[in-house]
PQR file with spaces between the fields and no chain letter, atoms N, CA, C, O and H, PARSE charges and radii, in Angstrom:
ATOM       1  N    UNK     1     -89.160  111.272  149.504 -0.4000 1.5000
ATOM       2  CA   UNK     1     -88.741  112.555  148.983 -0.0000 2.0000
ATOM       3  C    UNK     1     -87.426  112.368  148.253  0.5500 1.7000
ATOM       4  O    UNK     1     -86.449  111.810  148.752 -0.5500 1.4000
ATOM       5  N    UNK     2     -87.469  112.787  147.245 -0.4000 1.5000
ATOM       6  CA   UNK     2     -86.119  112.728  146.431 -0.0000 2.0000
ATOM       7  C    UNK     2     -84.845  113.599  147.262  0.5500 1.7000
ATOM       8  O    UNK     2     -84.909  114.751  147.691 -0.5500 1.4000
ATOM       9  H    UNK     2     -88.263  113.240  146.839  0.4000 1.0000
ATOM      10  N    UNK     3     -83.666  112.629  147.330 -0.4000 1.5000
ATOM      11  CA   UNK     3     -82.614  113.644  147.912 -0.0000 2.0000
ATOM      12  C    UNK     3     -81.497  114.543  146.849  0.5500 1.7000
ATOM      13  O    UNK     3     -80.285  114.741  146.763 -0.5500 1.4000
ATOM      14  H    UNK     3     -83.614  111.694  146.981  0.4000 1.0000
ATOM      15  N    UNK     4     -82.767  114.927  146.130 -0.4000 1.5000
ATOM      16  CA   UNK     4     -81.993  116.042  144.897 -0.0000 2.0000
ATOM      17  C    UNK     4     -82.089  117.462  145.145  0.5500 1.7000
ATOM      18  O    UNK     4     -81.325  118.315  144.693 -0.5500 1.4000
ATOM      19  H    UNK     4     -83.751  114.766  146.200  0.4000 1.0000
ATOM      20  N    UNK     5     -83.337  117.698  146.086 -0.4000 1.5000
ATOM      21  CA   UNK     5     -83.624  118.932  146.520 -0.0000 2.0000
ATOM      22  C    UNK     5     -83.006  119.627  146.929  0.5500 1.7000
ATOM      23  O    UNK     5     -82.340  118.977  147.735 -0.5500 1.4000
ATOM      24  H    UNK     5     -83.958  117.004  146.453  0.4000 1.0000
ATOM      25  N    UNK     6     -82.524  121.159  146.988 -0.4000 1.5000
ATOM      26  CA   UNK     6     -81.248  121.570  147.564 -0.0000 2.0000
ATOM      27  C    UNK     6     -82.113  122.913  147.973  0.5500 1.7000
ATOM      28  O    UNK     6     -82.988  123.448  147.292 -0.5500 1.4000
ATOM      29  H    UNK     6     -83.065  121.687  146.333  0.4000 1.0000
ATOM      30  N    UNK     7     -81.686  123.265  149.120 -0.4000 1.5000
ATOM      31  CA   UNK     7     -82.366  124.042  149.771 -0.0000 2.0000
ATOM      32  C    UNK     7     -81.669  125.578  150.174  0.5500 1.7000
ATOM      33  O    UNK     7     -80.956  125.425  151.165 -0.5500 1.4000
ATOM      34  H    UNK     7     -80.975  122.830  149.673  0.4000 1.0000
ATOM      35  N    UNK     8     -81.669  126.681  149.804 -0.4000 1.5000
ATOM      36  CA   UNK     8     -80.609  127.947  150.611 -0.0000 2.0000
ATOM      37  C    UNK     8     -81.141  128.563  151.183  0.5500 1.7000
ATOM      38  O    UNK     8     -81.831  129.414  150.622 -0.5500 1.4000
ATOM      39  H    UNK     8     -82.248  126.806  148.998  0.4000 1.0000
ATOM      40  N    UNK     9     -81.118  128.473  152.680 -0.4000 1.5000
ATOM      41  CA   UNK     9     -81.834  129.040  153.607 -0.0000 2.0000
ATOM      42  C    UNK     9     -81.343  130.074  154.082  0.5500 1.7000
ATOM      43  O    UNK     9     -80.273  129.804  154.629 -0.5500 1.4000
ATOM      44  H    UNK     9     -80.558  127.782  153.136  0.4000 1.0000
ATOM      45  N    UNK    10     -81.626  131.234  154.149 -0.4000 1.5000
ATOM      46  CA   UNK    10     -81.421  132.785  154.727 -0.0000 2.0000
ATOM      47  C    UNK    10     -81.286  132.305  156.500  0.5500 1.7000
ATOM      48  O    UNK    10     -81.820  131.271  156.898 -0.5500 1.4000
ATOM      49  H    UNK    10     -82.495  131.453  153.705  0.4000 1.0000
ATOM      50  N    UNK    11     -80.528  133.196  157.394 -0.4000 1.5000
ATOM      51  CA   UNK    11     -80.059  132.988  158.845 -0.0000 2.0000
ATOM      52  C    UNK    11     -81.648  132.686  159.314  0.5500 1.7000
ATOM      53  O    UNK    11     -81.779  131.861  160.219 -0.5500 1.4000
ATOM      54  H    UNK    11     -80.094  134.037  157.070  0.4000 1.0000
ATOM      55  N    UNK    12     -83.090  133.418  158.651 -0.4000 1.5000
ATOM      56  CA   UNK    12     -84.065  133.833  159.244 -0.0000 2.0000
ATOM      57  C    UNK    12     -84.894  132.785  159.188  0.5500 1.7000
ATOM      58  O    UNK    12     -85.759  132.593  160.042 -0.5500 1.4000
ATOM      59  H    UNK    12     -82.983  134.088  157.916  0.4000 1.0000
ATOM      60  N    UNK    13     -84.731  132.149  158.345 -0.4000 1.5000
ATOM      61  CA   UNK    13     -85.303  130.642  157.889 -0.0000 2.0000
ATOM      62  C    UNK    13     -85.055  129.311  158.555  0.5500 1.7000
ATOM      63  O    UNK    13     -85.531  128.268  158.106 -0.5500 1.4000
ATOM      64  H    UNK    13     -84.028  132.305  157.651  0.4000 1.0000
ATOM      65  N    UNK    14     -84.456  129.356  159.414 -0.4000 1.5000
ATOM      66  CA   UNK    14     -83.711  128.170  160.002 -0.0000 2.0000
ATOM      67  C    UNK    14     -83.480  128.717  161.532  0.5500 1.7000
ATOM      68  O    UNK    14     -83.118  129.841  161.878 -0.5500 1.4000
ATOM      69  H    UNK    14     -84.070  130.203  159.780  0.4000 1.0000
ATOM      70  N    UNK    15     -83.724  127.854  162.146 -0.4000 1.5000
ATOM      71  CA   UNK    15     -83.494  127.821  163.506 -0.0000 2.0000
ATOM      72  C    UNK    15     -81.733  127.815  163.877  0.5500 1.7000
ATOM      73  O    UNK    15     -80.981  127.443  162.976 -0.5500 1.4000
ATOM      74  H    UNK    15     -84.019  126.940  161.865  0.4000 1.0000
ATOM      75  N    UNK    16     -81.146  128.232  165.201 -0.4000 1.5000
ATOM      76  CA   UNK    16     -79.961  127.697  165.551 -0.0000 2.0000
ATOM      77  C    UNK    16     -78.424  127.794  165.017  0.5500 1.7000
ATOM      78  O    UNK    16     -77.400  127.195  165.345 -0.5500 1.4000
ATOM      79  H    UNK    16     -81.756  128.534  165.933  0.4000 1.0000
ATOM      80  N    UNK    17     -78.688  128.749  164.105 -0.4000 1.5000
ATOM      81  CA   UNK    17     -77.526  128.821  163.122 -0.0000 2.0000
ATOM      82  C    UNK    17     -77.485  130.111  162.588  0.5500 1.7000
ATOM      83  O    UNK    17     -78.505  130.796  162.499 -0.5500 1.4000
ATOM      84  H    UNK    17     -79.520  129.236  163.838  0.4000 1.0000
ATOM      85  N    UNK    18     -75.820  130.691  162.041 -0.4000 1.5000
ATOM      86  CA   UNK    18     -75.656  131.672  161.822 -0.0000 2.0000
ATOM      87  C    UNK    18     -75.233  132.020  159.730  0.5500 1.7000
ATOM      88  O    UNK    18     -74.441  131.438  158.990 -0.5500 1.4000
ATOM      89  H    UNK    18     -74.992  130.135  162.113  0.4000 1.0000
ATOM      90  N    UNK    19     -75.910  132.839  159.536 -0.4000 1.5000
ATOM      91  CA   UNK    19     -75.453  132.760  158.010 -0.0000 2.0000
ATOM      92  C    UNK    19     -76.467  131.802  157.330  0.5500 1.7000
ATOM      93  O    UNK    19     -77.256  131.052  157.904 -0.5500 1.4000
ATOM      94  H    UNK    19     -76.554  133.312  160.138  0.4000 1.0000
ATOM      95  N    UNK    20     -76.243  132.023  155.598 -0.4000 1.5000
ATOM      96  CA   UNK    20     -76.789  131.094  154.601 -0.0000 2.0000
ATOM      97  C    UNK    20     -76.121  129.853  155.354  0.5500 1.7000
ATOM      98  O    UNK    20     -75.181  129.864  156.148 -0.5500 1.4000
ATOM      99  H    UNK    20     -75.603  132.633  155.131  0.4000 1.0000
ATOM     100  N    UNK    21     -77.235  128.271  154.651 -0.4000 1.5000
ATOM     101  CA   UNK    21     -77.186  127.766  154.924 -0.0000 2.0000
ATOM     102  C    UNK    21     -77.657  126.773  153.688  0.5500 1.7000
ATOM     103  O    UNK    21     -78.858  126.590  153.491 -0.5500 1.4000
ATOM     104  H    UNK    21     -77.998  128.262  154.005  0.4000 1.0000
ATOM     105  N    UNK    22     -76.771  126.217  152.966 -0.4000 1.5000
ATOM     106  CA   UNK    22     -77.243  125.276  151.809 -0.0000 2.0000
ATOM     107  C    UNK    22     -77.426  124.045  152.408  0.5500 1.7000
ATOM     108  O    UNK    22     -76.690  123.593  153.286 -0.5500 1.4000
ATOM     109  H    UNK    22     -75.795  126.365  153.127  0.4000 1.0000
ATOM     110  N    UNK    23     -78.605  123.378  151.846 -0.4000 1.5000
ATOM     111  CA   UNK    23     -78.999  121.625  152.350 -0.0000 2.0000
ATOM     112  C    UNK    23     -79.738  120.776  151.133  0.5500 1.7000
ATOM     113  O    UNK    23     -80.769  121.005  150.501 -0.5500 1.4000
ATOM     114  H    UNK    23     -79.202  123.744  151.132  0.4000 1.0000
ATOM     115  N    UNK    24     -78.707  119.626  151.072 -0.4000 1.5000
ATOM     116  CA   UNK    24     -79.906  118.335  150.464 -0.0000 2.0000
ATOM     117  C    UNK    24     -80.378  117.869  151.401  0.5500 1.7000
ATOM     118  O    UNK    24     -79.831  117.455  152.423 -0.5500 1.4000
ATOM     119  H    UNK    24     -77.869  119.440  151.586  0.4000 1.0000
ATOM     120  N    UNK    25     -81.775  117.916  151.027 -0.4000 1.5000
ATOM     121  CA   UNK    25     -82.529  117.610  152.252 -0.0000 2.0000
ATOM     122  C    UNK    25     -83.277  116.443  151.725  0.5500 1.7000
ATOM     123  O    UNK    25     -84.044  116.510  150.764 -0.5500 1.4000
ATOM     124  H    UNK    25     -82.219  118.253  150.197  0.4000 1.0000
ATOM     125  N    UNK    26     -83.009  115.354  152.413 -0.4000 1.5000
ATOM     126  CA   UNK    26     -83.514  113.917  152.579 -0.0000 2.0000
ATOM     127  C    UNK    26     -84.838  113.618  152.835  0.5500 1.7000
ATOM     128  O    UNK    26     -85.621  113.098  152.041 -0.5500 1.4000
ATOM     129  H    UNK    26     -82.386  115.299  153.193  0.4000 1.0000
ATOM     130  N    UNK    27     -85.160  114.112  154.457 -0.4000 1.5000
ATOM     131  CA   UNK    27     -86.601  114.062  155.029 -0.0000 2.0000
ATOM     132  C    UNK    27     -87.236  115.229  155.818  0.5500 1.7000
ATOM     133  O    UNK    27     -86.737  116.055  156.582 -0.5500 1.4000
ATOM     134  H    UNK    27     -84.524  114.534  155.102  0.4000 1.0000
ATOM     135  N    UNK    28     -88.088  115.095  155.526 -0.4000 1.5000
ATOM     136  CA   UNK    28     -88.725  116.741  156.440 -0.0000 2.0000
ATOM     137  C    UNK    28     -89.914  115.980  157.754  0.5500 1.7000
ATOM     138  O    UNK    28     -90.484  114.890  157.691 -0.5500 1.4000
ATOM     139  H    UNK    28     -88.493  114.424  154.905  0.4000 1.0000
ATOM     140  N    UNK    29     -89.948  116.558  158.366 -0.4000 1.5000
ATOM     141  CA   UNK    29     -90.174  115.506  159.562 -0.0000 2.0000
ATOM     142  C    UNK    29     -92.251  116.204  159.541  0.5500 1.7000
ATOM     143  O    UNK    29     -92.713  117.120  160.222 -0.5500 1.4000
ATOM     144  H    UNK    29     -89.485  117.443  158.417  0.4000 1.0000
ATOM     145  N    UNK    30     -92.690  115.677  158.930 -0.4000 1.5000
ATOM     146  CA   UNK    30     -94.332  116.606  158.736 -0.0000 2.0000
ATOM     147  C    UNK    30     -95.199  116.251  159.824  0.5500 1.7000
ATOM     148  O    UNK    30     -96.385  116.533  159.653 -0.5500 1.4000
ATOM     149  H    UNK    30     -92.315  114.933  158.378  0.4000 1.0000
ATOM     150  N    UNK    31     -94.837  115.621  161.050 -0.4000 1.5000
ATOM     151  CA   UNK    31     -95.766  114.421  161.810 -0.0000 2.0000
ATOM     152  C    UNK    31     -95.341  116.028  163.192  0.5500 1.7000
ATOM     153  O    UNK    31     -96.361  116.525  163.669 -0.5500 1.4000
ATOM     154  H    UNK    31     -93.873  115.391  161.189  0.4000 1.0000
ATOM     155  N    UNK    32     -94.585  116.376  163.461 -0.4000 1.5000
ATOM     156  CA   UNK    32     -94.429  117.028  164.407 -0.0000 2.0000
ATOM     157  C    UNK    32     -93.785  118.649  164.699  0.5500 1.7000
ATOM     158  O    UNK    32     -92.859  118.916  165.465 -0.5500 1.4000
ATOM     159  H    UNK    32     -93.756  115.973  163.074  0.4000 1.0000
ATOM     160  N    UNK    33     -94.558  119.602  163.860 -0.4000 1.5000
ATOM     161  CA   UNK    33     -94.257  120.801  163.459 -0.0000 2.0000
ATOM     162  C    UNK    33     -94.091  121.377  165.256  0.5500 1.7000
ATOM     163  O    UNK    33     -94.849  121.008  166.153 -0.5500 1.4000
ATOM     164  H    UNK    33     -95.309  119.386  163.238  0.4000 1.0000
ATOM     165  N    UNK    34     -92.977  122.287  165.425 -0.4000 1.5000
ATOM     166  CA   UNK    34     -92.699  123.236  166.137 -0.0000 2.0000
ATOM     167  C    UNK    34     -93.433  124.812  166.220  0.5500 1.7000
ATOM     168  O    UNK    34     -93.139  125.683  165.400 -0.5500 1.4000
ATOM     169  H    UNK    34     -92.361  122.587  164.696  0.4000 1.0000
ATOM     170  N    UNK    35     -94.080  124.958  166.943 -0.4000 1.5000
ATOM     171  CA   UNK    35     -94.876  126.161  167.217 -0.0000 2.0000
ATOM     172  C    UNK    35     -93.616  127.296  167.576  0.5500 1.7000
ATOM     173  O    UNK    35     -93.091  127.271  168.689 -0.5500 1.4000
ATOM     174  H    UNK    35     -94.318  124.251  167.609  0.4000 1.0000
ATOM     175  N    UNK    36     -93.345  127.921  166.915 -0.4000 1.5000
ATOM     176  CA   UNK    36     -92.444  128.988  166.651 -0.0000 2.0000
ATOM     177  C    UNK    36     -92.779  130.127  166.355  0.5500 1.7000
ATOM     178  O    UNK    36     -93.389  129.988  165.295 -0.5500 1.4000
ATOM     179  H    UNK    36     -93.771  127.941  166.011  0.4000 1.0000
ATOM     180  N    UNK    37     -92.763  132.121  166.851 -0.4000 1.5000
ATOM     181  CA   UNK    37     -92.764  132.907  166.364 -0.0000 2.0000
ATOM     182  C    UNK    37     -94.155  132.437  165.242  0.5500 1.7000
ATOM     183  O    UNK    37     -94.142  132.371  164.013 -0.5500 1.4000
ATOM     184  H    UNK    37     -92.268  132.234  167.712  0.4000 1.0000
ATOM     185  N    UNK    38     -95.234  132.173  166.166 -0.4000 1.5000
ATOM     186  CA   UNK    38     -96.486  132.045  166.027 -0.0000 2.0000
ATOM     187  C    UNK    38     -96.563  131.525  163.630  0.5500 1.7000
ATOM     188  O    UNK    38     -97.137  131.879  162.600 -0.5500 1.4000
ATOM     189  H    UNK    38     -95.244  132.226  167.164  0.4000 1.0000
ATOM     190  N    UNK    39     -95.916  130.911  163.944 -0.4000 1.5000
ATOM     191  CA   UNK    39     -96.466  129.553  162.551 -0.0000 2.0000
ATOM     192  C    UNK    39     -95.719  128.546  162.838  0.5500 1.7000
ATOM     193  O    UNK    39     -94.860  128.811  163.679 -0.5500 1.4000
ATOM     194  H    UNK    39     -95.450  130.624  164.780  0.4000 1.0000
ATOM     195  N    UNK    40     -95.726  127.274  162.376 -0.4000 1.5000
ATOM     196  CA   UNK    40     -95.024  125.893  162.267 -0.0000 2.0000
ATOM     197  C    UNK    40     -93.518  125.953  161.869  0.5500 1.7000
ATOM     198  O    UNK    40     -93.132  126.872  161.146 -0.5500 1.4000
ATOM     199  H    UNK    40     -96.424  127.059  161.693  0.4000 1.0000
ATOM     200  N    UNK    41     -92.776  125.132  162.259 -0.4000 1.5000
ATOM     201  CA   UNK    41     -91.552  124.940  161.977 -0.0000 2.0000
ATOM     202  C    UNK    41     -91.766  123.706  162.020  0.5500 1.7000
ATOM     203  O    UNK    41     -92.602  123.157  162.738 -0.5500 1.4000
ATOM     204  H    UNK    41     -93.089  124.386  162.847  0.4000 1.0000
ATOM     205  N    UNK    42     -90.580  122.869  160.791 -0.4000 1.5000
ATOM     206  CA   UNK    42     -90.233  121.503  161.000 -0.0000 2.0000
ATOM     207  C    UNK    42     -88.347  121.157  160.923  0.5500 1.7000
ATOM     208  O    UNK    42     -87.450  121.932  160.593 -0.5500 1.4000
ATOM     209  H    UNK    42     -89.901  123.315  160.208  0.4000 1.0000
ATOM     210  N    UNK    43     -88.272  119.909  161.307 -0.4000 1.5000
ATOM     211  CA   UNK    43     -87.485  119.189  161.394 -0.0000 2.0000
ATOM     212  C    UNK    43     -87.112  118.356  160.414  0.5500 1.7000
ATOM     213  O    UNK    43     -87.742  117.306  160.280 -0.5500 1.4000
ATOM     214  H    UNK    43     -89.000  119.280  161.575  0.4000 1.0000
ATOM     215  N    UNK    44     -86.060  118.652  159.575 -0.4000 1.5000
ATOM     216  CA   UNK    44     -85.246  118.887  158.049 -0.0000 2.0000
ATOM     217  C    UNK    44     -84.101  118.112  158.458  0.5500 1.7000
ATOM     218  O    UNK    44     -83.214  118.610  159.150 -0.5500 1.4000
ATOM     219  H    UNK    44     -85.548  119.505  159.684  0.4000 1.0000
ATOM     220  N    UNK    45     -84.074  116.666  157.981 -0.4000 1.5000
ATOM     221  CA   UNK    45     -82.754  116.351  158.079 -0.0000 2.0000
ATOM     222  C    UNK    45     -82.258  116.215  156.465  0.5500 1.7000
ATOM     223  O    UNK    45     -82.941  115.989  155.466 -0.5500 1.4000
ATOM     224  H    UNK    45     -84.794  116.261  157.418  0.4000 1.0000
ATOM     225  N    UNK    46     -80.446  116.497  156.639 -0.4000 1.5000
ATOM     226  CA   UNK    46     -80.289  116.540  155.096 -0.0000 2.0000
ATOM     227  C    UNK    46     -78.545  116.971  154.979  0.5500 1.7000
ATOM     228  O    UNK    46     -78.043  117.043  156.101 -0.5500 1.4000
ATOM     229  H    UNK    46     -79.892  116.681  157.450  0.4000 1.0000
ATOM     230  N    UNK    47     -77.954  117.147  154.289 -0.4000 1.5000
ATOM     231  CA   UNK    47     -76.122  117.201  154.278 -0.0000 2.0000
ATOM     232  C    UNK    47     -75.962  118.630  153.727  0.5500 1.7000
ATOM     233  O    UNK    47     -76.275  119.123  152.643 -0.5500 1.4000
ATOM     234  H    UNK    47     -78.363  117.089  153.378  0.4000 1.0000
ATOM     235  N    UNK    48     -75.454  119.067  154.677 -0.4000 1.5000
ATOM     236  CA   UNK    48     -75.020  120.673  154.348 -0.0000 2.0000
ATOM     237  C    UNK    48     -74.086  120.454  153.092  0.5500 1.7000
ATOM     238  O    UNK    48     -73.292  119.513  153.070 -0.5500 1.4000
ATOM     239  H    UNK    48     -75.199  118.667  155.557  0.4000 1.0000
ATOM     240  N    UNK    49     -74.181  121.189  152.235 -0.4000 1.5000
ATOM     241  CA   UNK    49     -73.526  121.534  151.289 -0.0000 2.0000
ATOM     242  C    UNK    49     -72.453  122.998  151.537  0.5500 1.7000
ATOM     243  O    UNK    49     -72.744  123.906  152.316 -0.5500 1.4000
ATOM     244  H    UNK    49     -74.826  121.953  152.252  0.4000 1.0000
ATOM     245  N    UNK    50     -71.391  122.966  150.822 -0.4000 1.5000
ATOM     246  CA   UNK    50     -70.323  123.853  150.960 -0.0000 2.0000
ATOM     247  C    UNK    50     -70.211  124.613  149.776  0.5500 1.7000
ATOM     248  O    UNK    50     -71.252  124.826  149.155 -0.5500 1.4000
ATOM     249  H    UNK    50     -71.154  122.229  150.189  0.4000 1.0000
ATOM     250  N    UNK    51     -69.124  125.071  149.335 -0.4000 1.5000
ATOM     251  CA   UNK    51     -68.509  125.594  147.861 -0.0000 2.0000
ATOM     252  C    UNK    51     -68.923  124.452  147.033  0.5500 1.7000
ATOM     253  O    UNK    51     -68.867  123.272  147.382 -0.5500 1.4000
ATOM     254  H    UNK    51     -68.277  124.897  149.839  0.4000 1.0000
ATOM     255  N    UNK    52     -69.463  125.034  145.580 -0.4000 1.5000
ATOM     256  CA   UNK    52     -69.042  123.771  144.907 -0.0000 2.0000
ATOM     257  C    UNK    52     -69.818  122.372  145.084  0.5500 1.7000
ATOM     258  O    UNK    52     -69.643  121.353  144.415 -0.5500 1.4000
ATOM     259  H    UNK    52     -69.508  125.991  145.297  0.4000 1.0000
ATOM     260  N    UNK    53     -70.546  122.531  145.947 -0.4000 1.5000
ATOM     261  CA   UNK    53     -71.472  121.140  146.839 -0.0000 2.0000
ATOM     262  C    UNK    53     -70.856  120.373  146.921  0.5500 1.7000
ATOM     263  O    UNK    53     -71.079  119.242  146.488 -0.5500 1.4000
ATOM     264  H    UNK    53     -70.688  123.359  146.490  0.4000 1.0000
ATOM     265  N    UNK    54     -69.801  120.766  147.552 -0.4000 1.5000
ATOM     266  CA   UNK    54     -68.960  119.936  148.158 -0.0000 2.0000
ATOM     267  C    UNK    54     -70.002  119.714  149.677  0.5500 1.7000
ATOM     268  O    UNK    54     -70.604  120.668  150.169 -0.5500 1.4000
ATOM     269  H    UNK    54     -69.620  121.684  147.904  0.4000 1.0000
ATOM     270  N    UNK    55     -70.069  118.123  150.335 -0.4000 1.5000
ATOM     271  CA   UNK    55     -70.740  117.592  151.066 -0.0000 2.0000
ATOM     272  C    UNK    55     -69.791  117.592  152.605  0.5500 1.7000
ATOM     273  O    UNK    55     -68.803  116.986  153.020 -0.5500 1.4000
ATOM     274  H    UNK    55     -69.580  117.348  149.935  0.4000 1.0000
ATOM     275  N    UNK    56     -70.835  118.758  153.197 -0.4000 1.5000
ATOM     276  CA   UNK    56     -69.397  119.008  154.422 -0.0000 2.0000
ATOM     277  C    UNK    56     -70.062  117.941  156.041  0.5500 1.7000
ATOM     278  O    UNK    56     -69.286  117.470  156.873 -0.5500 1.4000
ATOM     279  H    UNK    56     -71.637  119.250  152.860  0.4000 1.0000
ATOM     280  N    UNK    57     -71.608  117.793  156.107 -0.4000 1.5000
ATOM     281  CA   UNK    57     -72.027  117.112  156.991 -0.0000 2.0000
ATOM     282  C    UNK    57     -73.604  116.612  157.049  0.5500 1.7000
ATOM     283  O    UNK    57     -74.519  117.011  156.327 -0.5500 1.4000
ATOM     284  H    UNK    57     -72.238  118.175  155.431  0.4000 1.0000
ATOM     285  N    UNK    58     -73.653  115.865  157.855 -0.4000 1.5000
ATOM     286  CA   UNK    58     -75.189  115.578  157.890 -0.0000 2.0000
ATOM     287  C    UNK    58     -75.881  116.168  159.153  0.5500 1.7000
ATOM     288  O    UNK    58     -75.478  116.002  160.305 -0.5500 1.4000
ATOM     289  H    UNK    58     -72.910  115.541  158.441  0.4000 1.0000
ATOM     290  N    UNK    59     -77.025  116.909  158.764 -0.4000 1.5000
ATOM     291  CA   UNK    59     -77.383  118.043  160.122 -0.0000 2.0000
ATOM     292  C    UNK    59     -79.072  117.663  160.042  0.5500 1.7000
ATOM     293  O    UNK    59     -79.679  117.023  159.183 -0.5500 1.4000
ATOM     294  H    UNK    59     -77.352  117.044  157.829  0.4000 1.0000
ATOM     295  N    UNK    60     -79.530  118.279  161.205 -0.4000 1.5000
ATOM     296  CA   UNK    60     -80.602  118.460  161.306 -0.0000 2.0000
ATOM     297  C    UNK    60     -81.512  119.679  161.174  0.5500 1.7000
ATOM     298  O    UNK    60     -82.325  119.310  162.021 -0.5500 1.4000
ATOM     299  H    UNK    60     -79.037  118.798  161.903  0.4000 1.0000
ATOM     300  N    UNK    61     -81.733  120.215  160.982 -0.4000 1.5000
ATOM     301  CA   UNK    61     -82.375  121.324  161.802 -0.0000 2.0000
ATOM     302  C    UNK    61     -83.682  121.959  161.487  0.5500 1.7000
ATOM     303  O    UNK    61     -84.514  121.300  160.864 -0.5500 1.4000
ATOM     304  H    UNK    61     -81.073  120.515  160.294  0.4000 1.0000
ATOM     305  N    UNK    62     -83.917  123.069  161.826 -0.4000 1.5000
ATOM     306  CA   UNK    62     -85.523  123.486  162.184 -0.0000 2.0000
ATOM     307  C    UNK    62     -85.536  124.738  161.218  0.5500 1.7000
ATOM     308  O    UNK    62     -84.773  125.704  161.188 -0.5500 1.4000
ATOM     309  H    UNK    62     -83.241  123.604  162.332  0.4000 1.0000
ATOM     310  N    UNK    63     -86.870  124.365  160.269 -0.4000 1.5000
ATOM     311  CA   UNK    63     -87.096  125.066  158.906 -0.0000 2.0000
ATOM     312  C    UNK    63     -87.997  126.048  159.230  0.5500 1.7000
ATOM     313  O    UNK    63     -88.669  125.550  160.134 -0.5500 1.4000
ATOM     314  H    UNK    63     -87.490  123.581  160.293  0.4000 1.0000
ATOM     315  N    UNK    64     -88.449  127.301  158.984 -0.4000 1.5000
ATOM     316  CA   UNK    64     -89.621  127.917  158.412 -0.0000 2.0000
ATOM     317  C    UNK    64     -90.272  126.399  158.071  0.5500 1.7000
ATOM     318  O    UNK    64     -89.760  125.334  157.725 -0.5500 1.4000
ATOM     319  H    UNK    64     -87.903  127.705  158.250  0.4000 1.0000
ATOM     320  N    UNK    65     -91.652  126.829  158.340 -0.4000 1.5000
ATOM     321  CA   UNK    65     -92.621  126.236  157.284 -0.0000 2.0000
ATOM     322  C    UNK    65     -92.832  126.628  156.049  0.5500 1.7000
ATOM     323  O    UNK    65     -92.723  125.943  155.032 -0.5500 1.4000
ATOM     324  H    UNK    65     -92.068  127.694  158.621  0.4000 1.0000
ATOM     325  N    UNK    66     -93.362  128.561  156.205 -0.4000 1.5000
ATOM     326  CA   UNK    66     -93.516  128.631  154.830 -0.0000 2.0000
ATOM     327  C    UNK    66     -92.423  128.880  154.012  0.5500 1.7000
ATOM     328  O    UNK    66     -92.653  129.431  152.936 -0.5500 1.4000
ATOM     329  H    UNK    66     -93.451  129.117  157.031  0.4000 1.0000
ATOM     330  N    UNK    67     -91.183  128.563  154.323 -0.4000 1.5000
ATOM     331  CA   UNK    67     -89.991  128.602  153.307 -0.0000 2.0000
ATOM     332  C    UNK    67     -89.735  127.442  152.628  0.5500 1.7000
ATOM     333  O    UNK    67     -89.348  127.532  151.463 -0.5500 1.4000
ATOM     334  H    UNK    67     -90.996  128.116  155.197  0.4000 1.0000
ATOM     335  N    UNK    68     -89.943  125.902  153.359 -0.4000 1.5000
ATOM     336  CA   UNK    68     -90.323  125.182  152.544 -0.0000 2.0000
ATOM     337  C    UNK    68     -91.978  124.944  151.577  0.5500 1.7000
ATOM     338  O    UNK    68     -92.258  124.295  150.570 -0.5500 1.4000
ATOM     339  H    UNK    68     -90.258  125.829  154.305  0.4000 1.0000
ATOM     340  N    UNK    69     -92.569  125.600  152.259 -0.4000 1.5000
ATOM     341  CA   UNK    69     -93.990  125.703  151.377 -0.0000 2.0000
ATOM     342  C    UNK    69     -93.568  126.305  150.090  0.5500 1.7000
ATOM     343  O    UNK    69     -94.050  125.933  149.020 -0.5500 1.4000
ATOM     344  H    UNK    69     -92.341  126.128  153.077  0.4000 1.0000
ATOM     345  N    UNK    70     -92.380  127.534  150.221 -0.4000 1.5000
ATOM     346  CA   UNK    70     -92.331  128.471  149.080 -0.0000 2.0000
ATOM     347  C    UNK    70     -90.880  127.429  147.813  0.5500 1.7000
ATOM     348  O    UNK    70     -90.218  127.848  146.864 -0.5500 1.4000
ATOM     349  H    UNK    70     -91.988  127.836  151.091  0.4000 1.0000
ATOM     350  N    UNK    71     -90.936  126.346  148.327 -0.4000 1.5000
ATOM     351  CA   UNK    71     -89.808  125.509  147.756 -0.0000 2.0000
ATOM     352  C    UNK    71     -90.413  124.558  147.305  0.5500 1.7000
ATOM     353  O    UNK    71     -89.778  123.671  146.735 -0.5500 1.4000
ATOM     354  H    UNK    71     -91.474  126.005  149.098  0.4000 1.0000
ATOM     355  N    UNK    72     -91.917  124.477  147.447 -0.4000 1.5000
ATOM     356  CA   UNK    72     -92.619  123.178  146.847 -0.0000 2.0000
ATOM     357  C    UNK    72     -93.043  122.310  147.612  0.5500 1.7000
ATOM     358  O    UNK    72     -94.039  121.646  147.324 -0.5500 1.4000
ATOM     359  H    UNK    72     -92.432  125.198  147.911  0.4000 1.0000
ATOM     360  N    UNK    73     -92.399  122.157  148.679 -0.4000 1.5000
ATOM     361  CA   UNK    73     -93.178  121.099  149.266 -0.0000 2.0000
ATOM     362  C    UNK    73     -94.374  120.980  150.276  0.5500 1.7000
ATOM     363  O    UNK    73     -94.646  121.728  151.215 -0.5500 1.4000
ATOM     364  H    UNK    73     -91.590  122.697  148.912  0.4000 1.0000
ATOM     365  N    UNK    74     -95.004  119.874  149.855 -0.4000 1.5000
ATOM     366  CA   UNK    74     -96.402  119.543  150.579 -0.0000 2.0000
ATOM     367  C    UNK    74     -96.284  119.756  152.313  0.5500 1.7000
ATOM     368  O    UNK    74     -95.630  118.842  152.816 -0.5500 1.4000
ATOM     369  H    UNK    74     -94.783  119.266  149.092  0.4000 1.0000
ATOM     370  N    UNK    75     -96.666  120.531  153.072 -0.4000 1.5000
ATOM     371  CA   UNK    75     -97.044  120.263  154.527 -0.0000 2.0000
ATOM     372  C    UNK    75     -98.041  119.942  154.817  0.5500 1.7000
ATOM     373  O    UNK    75     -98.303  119.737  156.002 -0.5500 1.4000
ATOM     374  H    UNK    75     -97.197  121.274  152.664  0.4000 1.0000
């Protein structure tokens, strides 16, 4: 997966976290979706982006499915 993708996830879209949430996202983990609020969730690793994309950390966390479906990518 190209790590050009940049992702802005709404609080509702993402597991564990409060507020938007910008990510280059590296790998999406497709082998082991999370049964969540009855559809799939996956496991998104990738570097939070800040102001400016400025590169504030490298995180993990737990996506909507269909929010990355609605971003293009294959599940």
């Amino acid at each position: 997966m190209s790590d050009r993708l940049i992702l802005v996830l709404a609080e509702r879209d993402y597991l564990y976290g409060t507020g938007a949430l910008t990510l280059r996202v590296q790998h999406v983990n497709r082998e082991d979706p999370v049964p969540y609020d009855d559809e799939p969730w996956y496991f998104v690793h990738g570097t939070q982006l800040g102001h400016e994309g400025r590169e504030l950390r490298r995180l993990v966390v737990v996506v909507r499915g269909r929010r990355l479906a609605s971003a293009g990518l294959q599940l």
